[in-house]
RONUZA-624525 format. One record per atom (N, C-alpha, C): x negated, y, z; atom name; residue number from 1; residue in three letters. Coordinates in steps of 0.2 Angstrom, whole numbers, plus 5000, padded with zeros to 4 digits. Atoms other than C-alpha are relative to their C-alpha. Layout:
BEGIN
<x->X y->Y z->Z atomo->CA num->NUM residuo->ALA>
...
This chain:
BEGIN
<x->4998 y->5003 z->4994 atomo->N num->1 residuo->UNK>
<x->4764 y->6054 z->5507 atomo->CA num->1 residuo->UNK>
<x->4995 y->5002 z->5006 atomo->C num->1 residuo->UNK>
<x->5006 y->4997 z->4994 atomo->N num->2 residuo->UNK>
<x->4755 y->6060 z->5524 atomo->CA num->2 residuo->UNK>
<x->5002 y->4992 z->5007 atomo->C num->2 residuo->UNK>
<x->5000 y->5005 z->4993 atomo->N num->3 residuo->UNK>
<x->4751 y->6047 z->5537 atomo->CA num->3 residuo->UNK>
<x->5004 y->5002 z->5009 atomo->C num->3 residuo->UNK>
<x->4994 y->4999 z->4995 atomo->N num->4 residuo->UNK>
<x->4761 y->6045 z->5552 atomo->CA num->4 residuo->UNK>
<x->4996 y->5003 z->5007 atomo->C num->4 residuo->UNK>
<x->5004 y->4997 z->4995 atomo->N num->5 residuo->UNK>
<x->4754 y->6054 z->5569 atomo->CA num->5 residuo->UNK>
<x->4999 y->4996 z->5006 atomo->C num->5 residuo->UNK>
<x->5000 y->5007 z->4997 atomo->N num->6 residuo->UNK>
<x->4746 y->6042 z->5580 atomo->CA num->6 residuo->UNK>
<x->5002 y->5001 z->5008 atomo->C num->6 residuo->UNK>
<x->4996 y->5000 z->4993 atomo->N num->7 residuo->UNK>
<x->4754 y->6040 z->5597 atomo->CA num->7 residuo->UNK>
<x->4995 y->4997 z->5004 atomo->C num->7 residuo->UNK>
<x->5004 y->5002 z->4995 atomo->N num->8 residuo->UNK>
<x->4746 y->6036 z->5614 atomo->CA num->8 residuo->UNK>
<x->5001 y->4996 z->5006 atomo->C num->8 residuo->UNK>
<x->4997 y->5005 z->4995 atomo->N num->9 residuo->UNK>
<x->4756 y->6024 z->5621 atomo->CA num->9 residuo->UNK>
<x->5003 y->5004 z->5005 atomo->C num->9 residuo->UNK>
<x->4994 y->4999 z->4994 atomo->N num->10 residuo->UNK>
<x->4767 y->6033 z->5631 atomo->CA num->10 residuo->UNK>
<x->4996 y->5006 z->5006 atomo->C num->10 residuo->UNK>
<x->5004 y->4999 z->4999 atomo->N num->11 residuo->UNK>
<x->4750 y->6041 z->5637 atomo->CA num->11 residuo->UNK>
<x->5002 y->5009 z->5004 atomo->C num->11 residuo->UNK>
<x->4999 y->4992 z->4999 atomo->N num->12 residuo->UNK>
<x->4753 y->6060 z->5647 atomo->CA num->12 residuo->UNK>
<x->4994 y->5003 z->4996 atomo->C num->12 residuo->UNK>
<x->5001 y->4995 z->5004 atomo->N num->13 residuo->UNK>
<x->4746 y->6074 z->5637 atomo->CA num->13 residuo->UNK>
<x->4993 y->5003 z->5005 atomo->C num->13 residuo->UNK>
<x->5003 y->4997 z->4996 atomo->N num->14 residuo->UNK>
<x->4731 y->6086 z->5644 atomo->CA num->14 residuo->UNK>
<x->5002 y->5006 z->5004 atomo->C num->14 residuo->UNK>
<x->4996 y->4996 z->4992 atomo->N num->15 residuo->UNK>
<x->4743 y->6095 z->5655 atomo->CA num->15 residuo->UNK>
<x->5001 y->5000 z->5003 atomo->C num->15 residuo->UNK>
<x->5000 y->5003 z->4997 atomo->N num->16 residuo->UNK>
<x->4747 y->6084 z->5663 atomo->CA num->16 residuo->UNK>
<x->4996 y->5001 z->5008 atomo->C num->16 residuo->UNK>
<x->5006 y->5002 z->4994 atomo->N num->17 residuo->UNK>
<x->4739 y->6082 z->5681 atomo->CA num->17 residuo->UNK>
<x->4999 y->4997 z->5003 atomo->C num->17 residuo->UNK>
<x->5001 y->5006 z->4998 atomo->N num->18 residuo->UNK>
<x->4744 y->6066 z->5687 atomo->CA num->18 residuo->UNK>
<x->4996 y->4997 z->4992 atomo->C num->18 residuo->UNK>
<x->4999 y->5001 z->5008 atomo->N num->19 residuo->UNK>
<x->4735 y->6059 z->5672 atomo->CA num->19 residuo->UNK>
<x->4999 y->4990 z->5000 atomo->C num->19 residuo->UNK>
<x->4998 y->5007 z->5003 atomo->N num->20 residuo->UNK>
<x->4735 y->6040 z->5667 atomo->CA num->20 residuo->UNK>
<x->4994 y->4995 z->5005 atomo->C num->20 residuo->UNK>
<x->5003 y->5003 z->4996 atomo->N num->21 residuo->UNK>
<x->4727 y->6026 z->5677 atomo->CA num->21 residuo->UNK>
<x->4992 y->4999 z->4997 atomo->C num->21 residuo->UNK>
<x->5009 y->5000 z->5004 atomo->N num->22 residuo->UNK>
<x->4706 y->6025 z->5674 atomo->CA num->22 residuo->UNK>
<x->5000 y->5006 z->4995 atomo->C num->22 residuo->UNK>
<x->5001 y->4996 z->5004 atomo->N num->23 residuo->UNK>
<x->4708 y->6041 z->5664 atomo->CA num->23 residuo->UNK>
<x->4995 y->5005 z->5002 atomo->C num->23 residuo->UNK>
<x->5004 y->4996 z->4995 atomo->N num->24 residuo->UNK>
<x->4693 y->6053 z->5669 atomo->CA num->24 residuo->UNK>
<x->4997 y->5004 z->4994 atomo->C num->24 residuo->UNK>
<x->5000 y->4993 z->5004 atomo->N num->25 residuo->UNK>
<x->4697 y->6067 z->5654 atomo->CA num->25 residuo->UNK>
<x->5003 y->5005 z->5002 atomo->C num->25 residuo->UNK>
<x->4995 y->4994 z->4998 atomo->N num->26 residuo->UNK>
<x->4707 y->6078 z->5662 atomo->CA num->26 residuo->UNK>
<x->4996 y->5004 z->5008 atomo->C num->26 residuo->UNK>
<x->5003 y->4995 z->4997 atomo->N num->27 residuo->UNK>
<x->4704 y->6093 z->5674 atomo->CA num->27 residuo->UNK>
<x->5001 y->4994 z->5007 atomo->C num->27 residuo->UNK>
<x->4999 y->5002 z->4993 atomo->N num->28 residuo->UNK>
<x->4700 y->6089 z->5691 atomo->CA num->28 residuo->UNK>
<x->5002 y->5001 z->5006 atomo->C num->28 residuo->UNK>
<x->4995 y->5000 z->4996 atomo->N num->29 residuo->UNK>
<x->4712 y->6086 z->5705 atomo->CA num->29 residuo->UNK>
<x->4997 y->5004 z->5008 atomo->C num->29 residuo->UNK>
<x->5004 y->4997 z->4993 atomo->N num->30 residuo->UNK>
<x->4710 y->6097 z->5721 atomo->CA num->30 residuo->UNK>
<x->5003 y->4996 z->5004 atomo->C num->30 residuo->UNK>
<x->4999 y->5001 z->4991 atomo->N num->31 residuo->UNK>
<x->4711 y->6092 z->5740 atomo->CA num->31 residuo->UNK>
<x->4998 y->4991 z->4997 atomo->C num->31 residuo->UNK>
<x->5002 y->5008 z->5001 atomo->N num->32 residuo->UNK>
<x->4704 y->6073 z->5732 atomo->CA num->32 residuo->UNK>
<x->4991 y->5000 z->5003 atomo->C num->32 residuo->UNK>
<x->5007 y->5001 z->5000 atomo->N num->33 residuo->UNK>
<x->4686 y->6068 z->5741 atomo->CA num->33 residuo->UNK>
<x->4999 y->4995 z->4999 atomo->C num->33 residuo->UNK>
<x->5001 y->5006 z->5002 atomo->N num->34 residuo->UNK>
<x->4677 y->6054 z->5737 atomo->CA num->34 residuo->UNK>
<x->4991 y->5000 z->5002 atomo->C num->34 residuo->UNK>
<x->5004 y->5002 z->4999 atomo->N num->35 residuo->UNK>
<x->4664 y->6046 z->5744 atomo->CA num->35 residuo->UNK>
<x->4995 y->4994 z->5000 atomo->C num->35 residuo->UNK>
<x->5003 y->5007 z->5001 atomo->N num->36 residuo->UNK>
<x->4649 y->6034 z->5741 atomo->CA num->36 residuo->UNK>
<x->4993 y->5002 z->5006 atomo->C num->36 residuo->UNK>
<x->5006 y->5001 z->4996 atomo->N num->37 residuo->UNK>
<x->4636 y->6025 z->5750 atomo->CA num->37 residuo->UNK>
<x->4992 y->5000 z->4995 atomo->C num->37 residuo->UNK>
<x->5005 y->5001 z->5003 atomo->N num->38 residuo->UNK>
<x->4618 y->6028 z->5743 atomo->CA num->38 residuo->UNK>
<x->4998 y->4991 z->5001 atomo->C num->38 residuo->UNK>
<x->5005 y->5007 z->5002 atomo->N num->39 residuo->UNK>
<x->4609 y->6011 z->5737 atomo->CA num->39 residuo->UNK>
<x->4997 y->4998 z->5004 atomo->C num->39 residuo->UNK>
<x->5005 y->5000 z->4994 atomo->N num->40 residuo->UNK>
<x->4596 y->6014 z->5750 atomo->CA num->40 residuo->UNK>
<x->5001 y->4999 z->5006 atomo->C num->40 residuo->UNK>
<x->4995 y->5001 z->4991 atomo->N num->41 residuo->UNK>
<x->4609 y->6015 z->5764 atomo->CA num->41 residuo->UNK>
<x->5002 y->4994 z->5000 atomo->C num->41 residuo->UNK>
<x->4996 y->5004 z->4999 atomo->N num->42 residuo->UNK>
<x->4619 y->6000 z->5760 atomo->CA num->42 residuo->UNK>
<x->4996 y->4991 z->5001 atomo->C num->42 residuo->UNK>
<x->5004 y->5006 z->4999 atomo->N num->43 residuo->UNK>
<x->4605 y->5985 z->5765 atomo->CA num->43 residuo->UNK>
<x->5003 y->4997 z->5005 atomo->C num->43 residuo->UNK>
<x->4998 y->5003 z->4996 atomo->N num->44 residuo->UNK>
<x->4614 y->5977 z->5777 atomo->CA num->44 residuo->UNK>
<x->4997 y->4994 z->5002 atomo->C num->44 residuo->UNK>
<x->5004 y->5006 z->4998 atomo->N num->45 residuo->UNK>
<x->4605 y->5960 z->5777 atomo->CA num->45 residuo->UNK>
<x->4995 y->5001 z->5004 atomo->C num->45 residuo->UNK>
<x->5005 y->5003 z->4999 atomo->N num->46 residuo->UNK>
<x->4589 y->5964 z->5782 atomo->CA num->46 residuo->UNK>
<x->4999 y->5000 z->5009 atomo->C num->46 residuo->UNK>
<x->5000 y->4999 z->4992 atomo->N num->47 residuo->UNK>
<x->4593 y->5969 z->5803 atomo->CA num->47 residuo->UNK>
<x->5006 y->4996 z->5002 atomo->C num->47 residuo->UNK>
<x->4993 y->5004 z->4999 atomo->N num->48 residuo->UNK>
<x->4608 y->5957 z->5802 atomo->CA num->48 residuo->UNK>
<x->4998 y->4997 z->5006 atomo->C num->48 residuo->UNK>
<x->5001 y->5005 z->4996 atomo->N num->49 residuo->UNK>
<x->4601 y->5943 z->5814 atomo->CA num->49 residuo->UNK>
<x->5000 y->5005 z->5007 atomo->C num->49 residuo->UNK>
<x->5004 y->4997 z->4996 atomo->N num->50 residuo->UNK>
<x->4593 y->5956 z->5825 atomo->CA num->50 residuo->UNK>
<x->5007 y->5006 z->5003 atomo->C num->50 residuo->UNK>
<x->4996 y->4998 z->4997 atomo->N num->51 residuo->UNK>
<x->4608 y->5968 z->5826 atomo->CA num->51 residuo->UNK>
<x->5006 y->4995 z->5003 atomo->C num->51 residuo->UNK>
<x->4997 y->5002 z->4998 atomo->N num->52 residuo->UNK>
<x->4618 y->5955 z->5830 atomo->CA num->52 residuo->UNK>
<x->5000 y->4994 z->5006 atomo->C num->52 residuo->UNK>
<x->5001 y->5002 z->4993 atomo->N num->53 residuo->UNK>
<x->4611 y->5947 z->5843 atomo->CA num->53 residuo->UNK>
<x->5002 y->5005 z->5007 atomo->C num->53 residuo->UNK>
<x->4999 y->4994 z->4994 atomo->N num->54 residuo->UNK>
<x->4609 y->5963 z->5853 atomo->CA num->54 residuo->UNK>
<x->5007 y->5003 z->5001 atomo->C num->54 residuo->UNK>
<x->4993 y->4995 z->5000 atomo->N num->55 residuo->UNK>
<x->4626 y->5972 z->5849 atomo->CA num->55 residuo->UNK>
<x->5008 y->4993 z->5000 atomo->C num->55 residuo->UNK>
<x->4997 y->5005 z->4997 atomo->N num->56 residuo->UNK>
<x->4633 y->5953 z->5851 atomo->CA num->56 residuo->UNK>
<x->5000 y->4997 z->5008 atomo->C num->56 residuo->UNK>
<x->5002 y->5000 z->4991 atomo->N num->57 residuo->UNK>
<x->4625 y->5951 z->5870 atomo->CA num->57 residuo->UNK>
<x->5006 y->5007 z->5004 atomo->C num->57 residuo->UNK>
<x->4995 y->4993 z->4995 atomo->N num->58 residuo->UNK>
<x->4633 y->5970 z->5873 atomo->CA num->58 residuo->UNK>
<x->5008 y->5000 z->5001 atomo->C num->58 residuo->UNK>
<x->4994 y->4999 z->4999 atomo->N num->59 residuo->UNK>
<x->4650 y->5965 z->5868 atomo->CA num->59 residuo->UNK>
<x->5001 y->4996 z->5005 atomo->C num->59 residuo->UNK>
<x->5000 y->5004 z->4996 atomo->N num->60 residuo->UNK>
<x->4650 y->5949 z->5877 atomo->CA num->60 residuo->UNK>
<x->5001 y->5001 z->5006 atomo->C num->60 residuo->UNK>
<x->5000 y->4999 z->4992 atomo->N num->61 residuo->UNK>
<x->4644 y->5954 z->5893 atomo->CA num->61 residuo->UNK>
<x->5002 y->5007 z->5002 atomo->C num->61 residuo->UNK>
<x->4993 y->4995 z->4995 atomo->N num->62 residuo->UNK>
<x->4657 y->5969 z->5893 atomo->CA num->62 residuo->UNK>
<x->5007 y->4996 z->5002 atomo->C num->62 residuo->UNK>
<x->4993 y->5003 z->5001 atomo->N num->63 residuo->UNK>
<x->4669 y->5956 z->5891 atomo->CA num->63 residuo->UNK>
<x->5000 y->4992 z->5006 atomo->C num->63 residuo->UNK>
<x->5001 y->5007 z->4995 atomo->N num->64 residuo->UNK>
<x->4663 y->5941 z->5902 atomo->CA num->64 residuo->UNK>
<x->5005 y->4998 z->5008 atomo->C num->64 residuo->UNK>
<x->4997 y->5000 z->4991 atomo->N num->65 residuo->UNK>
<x->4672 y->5945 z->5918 atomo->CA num->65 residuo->UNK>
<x->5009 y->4996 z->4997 atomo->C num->65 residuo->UNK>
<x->4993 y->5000 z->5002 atomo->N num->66 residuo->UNK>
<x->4690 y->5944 z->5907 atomo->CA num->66 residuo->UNK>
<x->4998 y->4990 z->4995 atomo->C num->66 residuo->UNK>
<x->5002 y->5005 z->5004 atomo->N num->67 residuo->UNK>
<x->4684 y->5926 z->5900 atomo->CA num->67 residuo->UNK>
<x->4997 y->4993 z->5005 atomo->C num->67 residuo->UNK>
<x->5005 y->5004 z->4996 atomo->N num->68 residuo->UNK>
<x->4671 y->5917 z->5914 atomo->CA num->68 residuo->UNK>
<x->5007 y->4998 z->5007 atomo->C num->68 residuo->UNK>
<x->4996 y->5001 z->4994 atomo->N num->69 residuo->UNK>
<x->4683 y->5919 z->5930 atomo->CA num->69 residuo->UNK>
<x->5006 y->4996 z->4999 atomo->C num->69 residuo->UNK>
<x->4996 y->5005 z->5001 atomo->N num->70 residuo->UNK>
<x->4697 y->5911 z->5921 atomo->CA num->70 residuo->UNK>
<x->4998 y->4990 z->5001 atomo->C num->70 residuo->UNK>
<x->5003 y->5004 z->5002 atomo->N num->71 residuo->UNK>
<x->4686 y->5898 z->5913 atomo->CA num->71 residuo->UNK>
<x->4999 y->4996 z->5008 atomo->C num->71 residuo->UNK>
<x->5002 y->5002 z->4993 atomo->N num->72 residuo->UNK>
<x->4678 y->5896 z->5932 atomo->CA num->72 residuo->UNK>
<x->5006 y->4998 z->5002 atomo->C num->72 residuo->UNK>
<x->4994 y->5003 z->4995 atomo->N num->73 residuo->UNK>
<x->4695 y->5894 z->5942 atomo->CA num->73 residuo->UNK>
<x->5003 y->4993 z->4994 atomo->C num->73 residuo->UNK>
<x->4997 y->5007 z->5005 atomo->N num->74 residuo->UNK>
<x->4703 y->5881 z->5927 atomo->CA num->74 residuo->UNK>
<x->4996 y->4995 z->5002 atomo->C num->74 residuo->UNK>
<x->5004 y->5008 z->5001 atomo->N num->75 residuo->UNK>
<x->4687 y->5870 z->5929 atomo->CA num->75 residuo->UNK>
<x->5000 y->4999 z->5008 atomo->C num->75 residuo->UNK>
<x->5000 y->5002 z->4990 atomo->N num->76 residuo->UNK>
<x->4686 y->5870 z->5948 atomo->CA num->76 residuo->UNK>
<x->5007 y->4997 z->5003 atomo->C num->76 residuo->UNK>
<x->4996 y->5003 z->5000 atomo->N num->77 residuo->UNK>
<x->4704 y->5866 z->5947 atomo->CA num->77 residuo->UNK>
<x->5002 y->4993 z->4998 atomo->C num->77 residuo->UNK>
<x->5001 y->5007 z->5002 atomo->N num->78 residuo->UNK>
<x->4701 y->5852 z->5935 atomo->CA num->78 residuo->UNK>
<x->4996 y->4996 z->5003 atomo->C num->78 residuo->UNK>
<x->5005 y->5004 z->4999 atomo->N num->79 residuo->UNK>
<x->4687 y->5845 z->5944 atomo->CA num->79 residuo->UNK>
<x->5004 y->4997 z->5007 atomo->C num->79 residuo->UNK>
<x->4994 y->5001 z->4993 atomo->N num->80 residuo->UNK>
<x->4699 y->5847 z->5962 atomo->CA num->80 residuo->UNK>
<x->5004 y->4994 z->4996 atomo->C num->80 residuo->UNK>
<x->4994 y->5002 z->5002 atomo->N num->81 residuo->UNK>
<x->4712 y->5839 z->5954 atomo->CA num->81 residuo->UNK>
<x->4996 y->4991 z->4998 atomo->C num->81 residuo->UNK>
<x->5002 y->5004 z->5002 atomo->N num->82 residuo->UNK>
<x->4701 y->5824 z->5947 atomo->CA num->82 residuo->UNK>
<x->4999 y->4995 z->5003 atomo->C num->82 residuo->UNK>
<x->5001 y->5004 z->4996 atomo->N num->83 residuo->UNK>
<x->4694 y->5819 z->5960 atomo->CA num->83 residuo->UNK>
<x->5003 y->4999 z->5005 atomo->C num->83 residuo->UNK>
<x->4994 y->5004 z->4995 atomo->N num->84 residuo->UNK>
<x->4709 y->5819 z->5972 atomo->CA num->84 residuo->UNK>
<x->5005 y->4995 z->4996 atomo->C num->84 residuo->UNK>
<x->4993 y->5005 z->5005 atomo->N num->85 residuo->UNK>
<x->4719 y->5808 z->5959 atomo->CA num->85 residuo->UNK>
<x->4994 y->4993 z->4999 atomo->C num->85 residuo->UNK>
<x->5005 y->5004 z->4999 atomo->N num->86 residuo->UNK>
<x->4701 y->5797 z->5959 atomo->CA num->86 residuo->UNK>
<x->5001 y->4997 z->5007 atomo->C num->86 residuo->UNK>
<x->4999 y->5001 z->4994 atomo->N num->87 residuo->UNK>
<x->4704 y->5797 z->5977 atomo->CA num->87 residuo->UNK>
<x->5004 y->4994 z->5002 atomo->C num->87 residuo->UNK>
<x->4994 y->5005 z->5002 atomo->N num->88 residuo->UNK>
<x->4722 y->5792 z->5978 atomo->CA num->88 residuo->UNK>
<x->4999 y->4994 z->4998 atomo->C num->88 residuo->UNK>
<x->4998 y->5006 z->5001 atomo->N num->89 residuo->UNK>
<x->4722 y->5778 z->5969 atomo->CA num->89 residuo->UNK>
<x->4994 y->4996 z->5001 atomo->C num->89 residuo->UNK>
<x->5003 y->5005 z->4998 atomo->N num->90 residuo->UNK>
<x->4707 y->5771 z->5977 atomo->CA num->90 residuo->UNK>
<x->5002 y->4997 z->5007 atomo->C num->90 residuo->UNK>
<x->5000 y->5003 z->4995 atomo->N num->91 residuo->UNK>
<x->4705 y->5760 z->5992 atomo->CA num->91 residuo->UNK>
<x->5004 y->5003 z->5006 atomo->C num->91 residuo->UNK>
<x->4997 y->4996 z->4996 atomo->N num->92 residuo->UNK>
<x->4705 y->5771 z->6005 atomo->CA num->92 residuo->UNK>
<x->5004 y->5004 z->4999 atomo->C num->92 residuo->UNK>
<x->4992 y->4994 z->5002 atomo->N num->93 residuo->UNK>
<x->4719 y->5782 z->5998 atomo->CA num->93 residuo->UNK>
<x->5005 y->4997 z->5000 atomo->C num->93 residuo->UNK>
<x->4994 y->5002 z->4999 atomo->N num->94 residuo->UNK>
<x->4729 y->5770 z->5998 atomo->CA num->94 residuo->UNK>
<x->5001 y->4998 z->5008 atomo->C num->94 residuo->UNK>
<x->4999 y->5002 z->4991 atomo->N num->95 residuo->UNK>
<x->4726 y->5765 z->6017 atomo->CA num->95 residuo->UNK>
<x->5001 y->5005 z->5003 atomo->C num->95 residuo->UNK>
<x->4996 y->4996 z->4997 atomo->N num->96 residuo->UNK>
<x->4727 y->5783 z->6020 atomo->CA num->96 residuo->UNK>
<x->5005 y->5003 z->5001 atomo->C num->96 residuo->UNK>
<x->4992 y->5002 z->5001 atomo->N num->97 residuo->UNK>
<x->4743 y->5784 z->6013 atomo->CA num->97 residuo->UNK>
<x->5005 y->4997 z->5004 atomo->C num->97 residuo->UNK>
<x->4998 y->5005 z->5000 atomo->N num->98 residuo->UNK>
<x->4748 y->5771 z->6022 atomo->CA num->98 residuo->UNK>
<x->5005 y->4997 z->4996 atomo->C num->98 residuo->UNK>
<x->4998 y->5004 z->5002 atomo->N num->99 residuo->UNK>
<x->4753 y->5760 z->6009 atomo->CA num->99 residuo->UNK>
<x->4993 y->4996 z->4998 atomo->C num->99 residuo->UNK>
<x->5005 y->5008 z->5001 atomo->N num->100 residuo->UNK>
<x->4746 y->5741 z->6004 atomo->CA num->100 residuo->UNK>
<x->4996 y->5002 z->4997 atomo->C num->100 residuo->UNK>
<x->5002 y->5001 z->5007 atomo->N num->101 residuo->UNK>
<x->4734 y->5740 z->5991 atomo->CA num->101 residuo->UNK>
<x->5000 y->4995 z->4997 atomo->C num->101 residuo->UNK>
């Protein structure tokens, strides 16, 4: 009796050119590039703080004009507004009103 021939799950052959997921026996696929970062390049910690102040200050104060002048007229608004409604319901707001108090 001769043992049975082992199968490879379903597995493509080395003809194949798509070959199987994680398989890295088969010929090598053209027009595929691939790239890594050297170990030496990939330090990102150690200028964190430092580029992040500077390249944070650069973005910021491209961007201030679109943030500040709103910020600015809202609060000048809300301060206006505050103290004419302080006004108002005081004393003299009401007398210049002319109504009682």
């Amino acid at each position: 009796m001769r043992p049975s021939i082992a199968r490879l799950s379903d597995m493509p052959g080395p003809k194949v050119y798509n070959l199987w997921w994680g398989d890295k026996t088969g010929i090598k696929q053209k027009g595929m590039v691939t790239y890594t970062i050297s170990p030496w390049q990939s330090k990102a910690a150690p200028n964190m703080l430092r580029n992040y102040l500077f390249n944070g200050y650069r973005r910021l104060s491209g961007e201030a004009l679109f943030f500040l002048i709103p910020f600015g007229a809202g609060y000048g608004i809300y301060s206006w507004a505050k103290s004419y409604d302080a006004y108002q319901n005081s004393k003299a707001g009401h007398i210049a009103a002319g109504a009682h108090h």
